[in-house]
TORMARTOR-998749 format. One record per residue (C-alpha): residue in three letters; x, z, y. Coordinates in steps of 0.001 Angstrom, whole numbers, plus 500000, padded with zeros to 6 digits. Layout:
! residues N
AlaXZY/...
! end
This chain:
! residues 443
Unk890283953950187732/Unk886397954643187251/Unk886215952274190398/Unk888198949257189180/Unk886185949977185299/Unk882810949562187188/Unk884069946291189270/Unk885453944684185927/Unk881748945508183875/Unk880409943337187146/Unk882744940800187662/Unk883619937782185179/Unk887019937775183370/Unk887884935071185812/Unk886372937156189003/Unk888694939824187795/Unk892195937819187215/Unk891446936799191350/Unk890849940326192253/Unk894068941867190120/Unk896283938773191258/Unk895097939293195040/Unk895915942586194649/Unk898938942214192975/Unk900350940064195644/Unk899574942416198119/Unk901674945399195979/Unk904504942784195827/Unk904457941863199534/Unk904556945486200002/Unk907838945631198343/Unk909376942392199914/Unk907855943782203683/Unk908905947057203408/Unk912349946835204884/Unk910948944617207801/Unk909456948005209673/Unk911588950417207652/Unk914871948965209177/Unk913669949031212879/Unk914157952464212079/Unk916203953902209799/Unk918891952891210686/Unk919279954391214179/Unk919673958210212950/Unk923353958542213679/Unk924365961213210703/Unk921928960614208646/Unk922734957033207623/Unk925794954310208792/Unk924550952413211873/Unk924693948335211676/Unk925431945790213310/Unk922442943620213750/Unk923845940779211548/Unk924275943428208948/Unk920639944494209117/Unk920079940513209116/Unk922044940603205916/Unk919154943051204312/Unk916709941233205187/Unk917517938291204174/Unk920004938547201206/Unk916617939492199187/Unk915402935984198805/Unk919054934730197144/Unk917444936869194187/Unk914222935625194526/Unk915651931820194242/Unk917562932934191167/Unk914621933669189365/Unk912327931197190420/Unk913086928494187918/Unk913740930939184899/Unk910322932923185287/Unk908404930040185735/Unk909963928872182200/Unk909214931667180936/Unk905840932264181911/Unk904698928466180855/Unk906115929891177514/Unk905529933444176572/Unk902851933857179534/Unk902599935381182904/Unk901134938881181313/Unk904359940018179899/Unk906734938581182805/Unk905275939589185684/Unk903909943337184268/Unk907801944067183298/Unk909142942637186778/Unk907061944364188614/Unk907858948102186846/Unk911329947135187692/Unk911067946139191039/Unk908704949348192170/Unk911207952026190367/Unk914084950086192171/Unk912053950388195663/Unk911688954037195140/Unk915181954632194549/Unk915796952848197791/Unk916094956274199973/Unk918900957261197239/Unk920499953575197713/Unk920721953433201482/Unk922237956921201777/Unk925089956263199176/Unk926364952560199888/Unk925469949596202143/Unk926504947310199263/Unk925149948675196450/Unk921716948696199118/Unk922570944747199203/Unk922950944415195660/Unk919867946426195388/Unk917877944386197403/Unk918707940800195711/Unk917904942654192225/Unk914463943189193955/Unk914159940123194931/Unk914734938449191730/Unk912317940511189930/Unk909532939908192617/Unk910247936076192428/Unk908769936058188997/Unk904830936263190314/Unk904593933261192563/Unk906418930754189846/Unk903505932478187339/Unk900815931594189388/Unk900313928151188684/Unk900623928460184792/Unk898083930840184367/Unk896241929103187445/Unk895910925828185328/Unk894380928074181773/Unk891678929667184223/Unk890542927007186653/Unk890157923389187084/Unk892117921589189862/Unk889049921290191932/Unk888229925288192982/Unk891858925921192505/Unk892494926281196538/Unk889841929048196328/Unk891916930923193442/Unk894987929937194919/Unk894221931726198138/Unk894875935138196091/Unk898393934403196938/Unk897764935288200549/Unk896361938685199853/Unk900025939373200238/Unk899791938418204191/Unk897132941093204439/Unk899232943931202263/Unk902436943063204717/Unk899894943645207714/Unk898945946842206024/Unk902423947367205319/Unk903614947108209048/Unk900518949356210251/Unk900879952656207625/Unk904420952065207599/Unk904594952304210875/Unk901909955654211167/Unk903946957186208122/Unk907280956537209557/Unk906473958188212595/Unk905252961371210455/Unk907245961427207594/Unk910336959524207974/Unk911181956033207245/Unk911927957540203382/Unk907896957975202831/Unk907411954117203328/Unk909295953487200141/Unk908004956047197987/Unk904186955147199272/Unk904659950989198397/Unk906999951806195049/Unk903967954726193827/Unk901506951631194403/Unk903136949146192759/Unk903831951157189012/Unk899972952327189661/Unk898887948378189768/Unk900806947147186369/Unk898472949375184745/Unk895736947626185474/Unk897265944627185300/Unk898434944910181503/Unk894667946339180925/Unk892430943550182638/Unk894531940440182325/Unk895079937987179982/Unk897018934177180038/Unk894042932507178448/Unk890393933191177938/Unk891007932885174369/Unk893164935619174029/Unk890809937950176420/Unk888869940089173945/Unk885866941091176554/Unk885129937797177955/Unk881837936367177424/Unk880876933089175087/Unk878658931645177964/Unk882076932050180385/Unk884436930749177895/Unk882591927529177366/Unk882341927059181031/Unk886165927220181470/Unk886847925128179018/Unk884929922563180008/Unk886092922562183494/Unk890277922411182439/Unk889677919859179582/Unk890609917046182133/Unk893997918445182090/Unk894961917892178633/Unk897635920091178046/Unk900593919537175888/Unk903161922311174613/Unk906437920867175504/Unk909492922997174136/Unk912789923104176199/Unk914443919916175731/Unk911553917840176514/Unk911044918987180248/Unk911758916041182650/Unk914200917134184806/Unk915043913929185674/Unk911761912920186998/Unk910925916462188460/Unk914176917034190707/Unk914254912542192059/Unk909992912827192570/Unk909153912139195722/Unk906043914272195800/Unk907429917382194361/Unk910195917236197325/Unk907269916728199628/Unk906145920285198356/Unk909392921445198195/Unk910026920654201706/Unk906366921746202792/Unk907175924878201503/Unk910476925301202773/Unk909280924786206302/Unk905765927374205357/Unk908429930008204395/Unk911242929320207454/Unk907616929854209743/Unk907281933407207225/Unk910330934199208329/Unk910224933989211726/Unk906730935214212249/Unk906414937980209523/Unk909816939542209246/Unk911047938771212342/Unk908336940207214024/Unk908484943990214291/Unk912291943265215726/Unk911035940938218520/Unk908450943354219370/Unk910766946454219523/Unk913410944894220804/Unk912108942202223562/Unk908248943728224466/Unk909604946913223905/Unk907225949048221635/Unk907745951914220217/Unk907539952382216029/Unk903911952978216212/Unk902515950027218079/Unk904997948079217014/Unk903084948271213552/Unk900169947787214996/Unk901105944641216604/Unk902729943143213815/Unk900148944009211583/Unk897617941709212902/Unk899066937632212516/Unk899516938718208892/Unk895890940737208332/Unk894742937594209999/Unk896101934796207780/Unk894265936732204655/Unk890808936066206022/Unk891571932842207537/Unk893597931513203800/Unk890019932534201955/Unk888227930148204308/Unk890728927939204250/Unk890362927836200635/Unk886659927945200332/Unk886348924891203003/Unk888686922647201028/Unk886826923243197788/Unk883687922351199300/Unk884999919303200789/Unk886494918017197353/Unk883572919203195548/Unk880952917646197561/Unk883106914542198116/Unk882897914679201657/Unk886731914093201544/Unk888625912465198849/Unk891951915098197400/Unk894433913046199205/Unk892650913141202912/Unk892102917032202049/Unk895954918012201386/Unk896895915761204765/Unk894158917331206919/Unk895074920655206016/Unk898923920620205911/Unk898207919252209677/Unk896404923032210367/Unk899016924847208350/Unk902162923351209887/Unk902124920889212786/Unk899521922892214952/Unk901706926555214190/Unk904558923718215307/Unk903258923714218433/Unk902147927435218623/Unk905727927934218677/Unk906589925918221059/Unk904506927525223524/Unk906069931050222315/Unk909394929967223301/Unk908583928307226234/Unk906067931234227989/Unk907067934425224857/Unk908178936872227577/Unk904368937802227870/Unk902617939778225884/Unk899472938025225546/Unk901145934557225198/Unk903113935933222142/Unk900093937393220609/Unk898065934364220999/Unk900619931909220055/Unk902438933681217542/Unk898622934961215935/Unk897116931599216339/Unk900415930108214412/Unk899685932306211621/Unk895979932230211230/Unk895820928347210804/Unk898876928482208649/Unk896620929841205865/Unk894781926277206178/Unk898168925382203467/Unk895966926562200530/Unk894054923486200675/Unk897319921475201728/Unk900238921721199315/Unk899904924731197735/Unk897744922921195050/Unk899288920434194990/Unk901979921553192616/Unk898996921573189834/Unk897503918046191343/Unk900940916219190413/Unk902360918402187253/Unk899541920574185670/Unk901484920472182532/Unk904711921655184261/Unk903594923220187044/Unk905426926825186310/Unk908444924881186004/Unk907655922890189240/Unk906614925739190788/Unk909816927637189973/Unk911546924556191482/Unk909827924607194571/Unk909550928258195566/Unk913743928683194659/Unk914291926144197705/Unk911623928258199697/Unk913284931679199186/Unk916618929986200266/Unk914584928964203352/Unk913642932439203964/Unk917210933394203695/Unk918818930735206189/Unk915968931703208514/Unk917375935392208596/Unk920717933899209058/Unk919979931498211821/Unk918350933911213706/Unk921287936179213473/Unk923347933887214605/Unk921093933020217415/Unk920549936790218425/Unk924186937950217764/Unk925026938313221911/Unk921607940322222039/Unk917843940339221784/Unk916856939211224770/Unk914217936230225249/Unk916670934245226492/Unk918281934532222619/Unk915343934539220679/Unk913117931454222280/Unk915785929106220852/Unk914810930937216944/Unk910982929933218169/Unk912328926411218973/Unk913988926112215424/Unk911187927317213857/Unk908834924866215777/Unk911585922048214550/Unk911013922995210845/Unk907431923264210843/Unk907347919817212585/Unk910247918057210606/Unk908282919701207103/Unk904206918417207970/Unk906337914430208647/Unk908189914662205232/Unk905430915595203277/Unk902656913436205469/Unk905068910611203975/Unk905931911435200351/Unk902781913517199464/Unk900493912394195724/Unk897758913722194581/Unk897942911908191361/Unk899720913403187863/Unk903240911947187918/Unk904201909965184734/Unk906440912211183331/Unk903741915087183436/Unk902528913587179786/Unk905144913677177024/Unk904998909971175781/Unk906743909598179587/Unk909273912191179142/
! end
């Protein structure tokens, strides 16, 4: 605590909201990861707890992101509204007490561990559709890749995540990983309903000199307050650019999938790891992306704000490093995976340049519908989470005669499909430009 006082007396308000959102995605992908190196294990003590099938343990994976597309739409709503303070700080108490009942969960019932596990997901769904709300009262649209790469602290957490879990699993029993990530969680909303605040004009510490700068830099936006009725749903859900999001996204989150989750089972089950080292292993694409999203970020602010590249050139160029190279990557993994080093280069190099999306179209929800972008966001990450979800599906199906290479390189070629079939759609439809609808005489 005495740490985090002295960082916020050094920071600014604004340098603060980064740090407490990076670090609050990483406490959420902690909860959302957990199960990925938790399951590779608990679930093989005969006795202790019912052994699954493996489209069963597909099921728990995956049925986590129907919850988080429940929410998406609602908590974006509600955070354009009543603010992201209140929604996310209540979620998130929810969701950590929930992850350490877990242990209780899995030994009673397999479907009240389901049901437990969508009710997480819903609750974590609420952060990401926040984002861009409180994104557009702290920051103009042209250093909002920069803040925007907070969001992939949560790559670096799930690389923590997969390396202690993996350490304290191997100690103290797959039951410790759930009580260590839940612990963290409740100890982060504290700081979070301490240090942050929707607006700077509701943050009682910030200082006049900062408080003039941001509101000169987020005049251009010219909000409106638009109550319920007067939300175009009409032109959100038939816009061409917000389904070039919506379908960049999608494919970002099938190559999540695949690559993050996925991951510790491939290793354990094709390479042939033990618990340990598979942790280690998957630990790095995802520790990786975190560094690699930051410069991501950093490079396409200096681009727009030097005007070496105009917005529109900047969210093609970078989409291209975020999707259709990982494409490729992938590719290659299915082709030569059986190897060791080919599936750490290919399937590392796939998710280090997929941070490069931070300057693609993950801003561009605010460049088209600043106004609406919780709302828009909502939209666009409920359609992602379902992503996530046929992902874990698919590659049950794929895997159901065994996982063997010969099973999983056709999940790498679907994967390469998506991420291929996602950078063409939104190449095509993608604006940089406020739709008309984003300003209420157009509604």
């Amino acid at each position: 605590m005495v740490l985090i006082l002295s960082v916020h007396k050094a920071l600014t308000c604004r340098g603060i909201l980064y740090l407490i959102l990076a670090i609050g995605f990483m406490t959420h992908a902690m909860i959302s990861s957990v199960f990925n190196i938790a399951i590779v294990a608990m679930f093989e003590e005969n006795g202790t707890l019912i052994v699954l099938s493996a489209s069963e343990k597909q099921e728990i994976l995956g049925i986590y992101y129907l919850g988080y597309a429940f929410t998406q739409i609602p908590s974006g709503r509600l955070a354009d509204t009543f603010g992201a303070k209140k929604v996310v700080g209540f979620s998130t108490i929810l969701a950590a007490l929930l992850t350490l009942a877990t242990p209780f969960i899995a030994r009673w019932n397999y479907y009240a561990l389901l049901g437990t596990r969508v009710i997480i997901g819903g609750l974590e769904g609420c952060l990401y559709s926040s984002l861009p709300p409180i994104t557009t009262n702290w920051y103009s649209t042209t250093p909002s890749s920069k803040f925007l790469s907070c969001i992939e602290a949560g790559a670096f957490s799930i690389g923590l995540t997969y390396l202690t879990g993996g350490y304290l699993i191997d100690l103290y029993g797959w039951e410790s990983v759930f009580y260590f990530v839940g612990s963290l969680s409740l100890i982060w909303t504290g700081f979070w309903f301490y240090l942050v605040y929707d607006n700077p004009n509701e943050h009682p510490r910030i200082t006049l000199e900062e408080k003039i700068k941001i509101e000169q830099e987020v005049l251009h936006f010219e909000r409106k307050t638009f109550s319920l009725f007067e939300i175009p749903w009409k032109g959100i859900v038939t816009s061409g650019p917000v389904w070039a999001i919506v379908i960049a996204q999608m494919a970002n989150y099938y190559l999540s999938g695949i690559l993050t989750y996925e991951g510790p089972t491939y290793i354990r089950e094709v390479l042939q790891y033990d618990i340990a080292k598979v942790g280690l292993l998957s630990s790095l694409p995802p520790l990786g992306k975190f560094f690699t999203t930051i410069f991501f970020g950093k490079l396409a602010d200096y681009l727009l704000n030097t005007g070496k590249l105009s917005t529109d050139a900047t969210r093609r160029i970078f989409e291209t490093l975020g999707l259709l190279i990982p494409a490729g990557l992938l590719a290659i993994q299915a082709i030569f995976g059986q190897s060791l080093t080919v599936s750490l280069l290919a399937l590392i190099g796939a998710k280090l340049l997929n941070g490069a999306c931070v300057g693609g179209h993950f801003p561009n929800i605010i460049d088209v519908a600043p106004n609406f972008s919780g709302i828009v966001a909502g939209w666009v990450y409920t359609y992602s989470a379902i992503s996530v979800y046929l992902s874990s599906k698919i590659t049950a199906i794929l895997l159901e005669d065994g996982h063997t290479f010969d099973e999983w390189k056709y999940a790498f070629w679907v994967s390469a499909g998506v991420c291929f079939l996602g950078f063409v759609f939104y190449s095509i439809f993608c604006s940089t430009k406020p739709e008309k609808w984003n300003s209420l005489m157009s509604c």
